[in-house]
Backbone bond lengths (Angstrom), bond angles and torsions (degrees), N, CA, C in turn:
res aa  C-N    CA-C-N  psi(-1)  N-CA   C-N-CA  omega(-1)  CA-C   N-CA-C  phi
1 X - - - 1.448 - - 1.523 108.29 -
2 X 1.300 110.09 137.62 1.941 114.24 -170.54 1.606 82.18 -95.41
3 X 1.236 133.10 140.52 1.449 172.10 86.97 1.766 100.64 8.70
4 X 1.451 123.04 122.81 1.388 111.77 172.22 1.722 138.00 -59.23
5 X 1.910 89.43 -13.96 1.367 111.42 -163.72 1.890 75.98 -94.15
6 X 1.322 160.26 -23.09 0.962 144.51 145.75 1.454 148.08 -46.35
7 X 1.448 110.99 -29.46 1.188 144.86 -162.28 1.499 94.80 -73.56
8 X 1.185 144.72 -21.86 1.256 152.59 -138.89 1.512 104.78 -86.47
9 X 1.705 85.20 -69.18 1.789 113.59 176.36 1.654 110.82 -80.98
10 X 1.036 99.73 35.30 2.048 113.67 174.81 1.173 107.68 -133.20
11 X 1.530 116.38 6.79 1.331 136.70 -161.71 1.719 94.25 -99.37
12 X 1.471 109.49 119.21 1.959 101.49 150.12 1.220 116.83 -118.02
13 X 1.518 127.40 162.77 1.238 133.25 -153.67 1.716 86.37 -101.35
14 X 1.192 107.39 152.61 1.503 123.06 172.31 0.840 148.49 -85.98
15 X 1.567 140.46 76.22 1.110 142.69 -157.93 1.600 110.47 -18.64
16 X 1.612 121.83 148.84 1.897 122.11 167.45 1.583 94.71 -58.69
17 X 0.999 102.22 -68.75 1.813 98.79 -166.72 1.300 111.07 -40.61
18 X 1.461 129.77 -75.78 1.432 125.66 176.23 1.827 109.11 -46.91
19 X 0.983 139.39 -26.27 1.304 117.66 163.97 1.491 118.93 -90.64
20 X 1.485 128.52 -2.80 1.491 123.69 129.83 1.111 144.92 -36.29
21 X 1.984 101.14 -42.13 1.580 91.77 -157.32 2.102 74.25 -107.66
22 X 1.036 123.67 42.33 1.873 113.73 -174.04 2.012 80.96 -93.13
23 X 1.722 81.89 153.69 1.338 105.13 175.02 1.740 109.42 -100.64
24 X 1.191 122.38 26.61 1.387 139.39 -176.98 1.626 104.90 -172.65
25 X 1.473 106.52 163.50 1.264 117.27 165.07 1.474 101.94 -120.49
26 X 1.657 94.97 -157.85 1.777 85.74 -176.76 1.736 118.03 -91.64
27 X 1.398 115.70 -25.73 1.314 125.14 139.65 1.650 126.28 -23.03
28 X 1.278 108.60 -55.66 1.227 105.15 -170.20 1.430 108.78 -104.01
29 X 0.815 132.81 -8.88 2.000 144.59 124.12 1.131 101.00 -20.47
30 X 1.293 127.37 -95.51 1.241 128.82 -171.30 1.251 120.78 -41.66
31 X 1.451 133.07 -64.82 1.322 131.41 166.69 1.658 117.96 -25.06
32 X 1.561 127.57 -57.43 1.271 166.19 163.15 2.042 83.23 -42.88
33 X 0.755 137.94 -92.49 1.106 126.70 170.29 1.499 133.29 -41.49
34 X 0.819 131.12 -33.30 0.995 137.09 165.88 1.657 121.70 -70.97
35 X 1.476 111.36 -38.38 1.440 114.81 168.94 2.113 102.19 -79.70
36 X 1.076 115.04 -11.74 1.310 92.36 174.16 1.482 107.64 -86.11
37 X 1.344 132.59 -43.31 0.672 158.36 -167.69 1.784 108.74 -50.49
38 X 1.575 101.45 -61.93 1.595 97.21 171.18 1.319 126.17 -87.44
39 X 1.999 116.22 -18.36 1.297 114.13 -178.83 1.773 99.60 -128.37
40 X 1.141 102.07 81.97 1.826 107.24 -169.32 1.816 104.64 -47.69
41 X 1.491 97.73 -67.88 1.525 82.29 -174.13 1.154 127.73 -74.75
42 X 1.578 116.57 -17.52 1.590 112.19 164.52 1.422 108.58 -36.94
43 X 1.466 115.65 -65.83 1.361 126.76 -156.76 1.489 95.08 -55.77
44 X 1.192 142.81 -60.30 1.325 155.07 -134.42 1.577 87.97 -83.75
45 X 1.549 135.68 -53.57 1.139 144.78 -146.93 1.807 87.42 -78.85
46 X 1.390 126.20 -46.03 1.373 142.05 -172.96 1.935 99.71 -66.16
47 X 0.859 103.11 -38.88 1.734 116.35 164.59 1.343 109.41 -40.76
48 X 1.959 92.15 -93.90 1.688 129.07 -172.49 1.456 96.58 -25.72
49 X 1.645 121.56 -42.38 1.793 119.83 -167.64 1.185 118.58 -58.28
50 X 1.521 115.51 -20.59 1.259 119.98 -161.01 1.359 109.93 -107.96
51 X 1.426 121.56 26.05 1.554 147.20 165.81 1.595 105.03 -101.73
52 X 1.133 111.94 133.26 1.718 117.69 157.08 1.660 103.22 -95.51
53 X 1.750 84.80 117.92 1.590 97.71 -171.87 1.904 112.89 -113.41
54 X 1.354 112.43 124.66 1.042 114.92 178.75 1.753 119.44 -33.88
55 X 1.169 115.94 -57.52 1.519 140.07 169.16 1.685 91.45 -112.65
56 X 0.782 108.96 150.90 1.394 139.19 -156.09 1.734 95.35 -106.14
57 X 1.657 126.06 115.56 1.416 117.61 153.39 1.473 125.48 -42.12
58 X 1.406 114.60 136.18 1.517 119.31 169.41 1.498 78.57 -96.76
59 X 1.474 122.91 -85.97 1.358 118.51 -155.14 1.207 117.74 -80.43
60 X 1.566 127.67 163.51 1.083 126.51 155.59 2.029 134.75 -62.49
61 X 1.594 81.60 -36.30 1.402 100.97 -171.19 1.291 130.16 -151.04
62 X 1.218 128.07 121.72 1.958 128.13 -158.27 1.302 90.51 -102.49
63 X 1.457 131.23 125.04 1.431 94.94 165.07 1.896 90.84 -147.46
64 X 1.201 108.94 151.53 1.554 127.78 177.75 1.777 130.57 -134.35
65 X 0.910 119.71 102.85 1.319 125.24 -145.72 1.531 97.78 -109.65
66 X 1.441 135.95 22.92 1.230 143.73 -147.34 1.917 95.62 -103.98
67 X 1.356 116.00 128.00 1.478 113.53 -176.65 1.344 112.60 -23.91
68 X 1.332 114.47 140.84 1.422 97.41 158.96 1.922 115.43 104.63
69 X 1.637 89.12 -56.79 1.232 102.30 -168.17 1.262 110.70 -141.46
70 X 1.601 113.96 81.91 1.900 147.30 178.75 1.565 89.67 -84.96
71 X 1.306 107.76 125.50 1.514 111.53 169.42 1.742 106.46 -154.29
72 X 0.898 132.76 143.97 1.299 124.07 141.05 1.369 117.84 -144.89
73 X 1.025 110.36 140.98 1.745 126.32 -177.31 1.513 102.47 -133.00
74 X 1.943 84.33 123.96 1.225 105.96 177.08 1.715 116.76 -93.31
75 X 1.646 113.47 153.35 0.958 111.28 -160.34 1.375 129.59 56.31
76 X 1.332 124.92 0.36 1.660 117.58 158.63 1.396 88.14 128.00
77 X 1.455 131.32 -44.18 1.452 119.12 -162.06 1.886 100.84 161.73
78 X 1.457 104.65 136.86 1.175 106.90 173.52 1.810 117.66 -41.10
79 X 1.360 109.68 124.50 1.869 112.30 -174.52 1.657 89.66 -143.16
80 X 1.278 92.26 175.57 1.054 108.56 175.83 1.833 118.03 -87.49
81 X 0.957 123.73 166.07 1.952 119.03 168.88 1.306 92.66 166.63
82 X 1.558 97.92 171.02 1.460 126.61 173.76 1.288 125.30 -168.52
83 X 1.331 109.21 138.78 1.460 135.06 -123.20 2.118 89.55 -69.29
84 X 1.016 131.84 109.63 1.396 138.97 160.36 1.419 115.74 -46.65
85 X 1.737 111.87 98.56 1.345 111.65 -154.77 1.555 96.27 -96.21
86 X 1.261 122.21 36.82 2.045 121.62 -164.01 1.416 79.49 -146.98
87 X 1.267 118.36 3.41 1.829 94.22 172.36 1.735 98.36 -96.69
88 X 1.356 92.09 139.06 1.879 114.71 -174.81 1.653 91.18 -87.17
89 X 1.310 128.48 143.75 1.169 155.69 143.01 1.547 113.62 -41.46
C-alpha cells in the first residue's frame, strides 16, 4: 500500500503532447470523479450510453453477495457493444 506522503515521488510529469492529445484535463478529472464517486451508477449508466448495445441495458448493475454465490454483472449481463466513437463528452 503507497502512503499519501509517498504518492508524490510516484508522480511523473506529463509530456505537452500527451496532455494535448488527453480526453480530460485535471479539472475535468476531478469533476468525473467526483460524480462517480457520489452517484456510482448514475455515472456508470451516463458511460454504458455511450456503447452501441445489441439489447439495450435496463440496469446498471446485478449484484448478489449471498454465500456461495458473489457475482456481479455489470450492465445486466455479458453482451456484445462497441464503444460509439461520435459520442462528444
Amino acid at each position: 500500500m503507497v502512503s499519501s506522503e509517498n504518492s508524490a515521488a510516484l508522480s511523473y510529469a506529463m509530456s505537452e503532447g500527451w496532455a494535448k492529445r488527453a480526453h480530460v484535463d485535471a479539472a475535468k478529472y476531478e469533476d468525473m470523479y467526483d460524480f462517480s464517486a457520489s452517484e456510482p451508477d448514475s455515472f456508470w449508466e451516463y458511460h454504458g450510453r455511450g456503447f452501441d448495445w445489441i439489447k439495450p441495458f435496463t440496469k446498471v448493475k446485478i449484484t448478489c453477495f449471498d454465500p456461495g454465490n458473489v457475482s456481479i454483472k455489470w450492465f445486466g449481463a455479458p453482451a456484445d457493444c462497441r464503444r460509439d466513437s461520435r459520442r462528444q463528452e
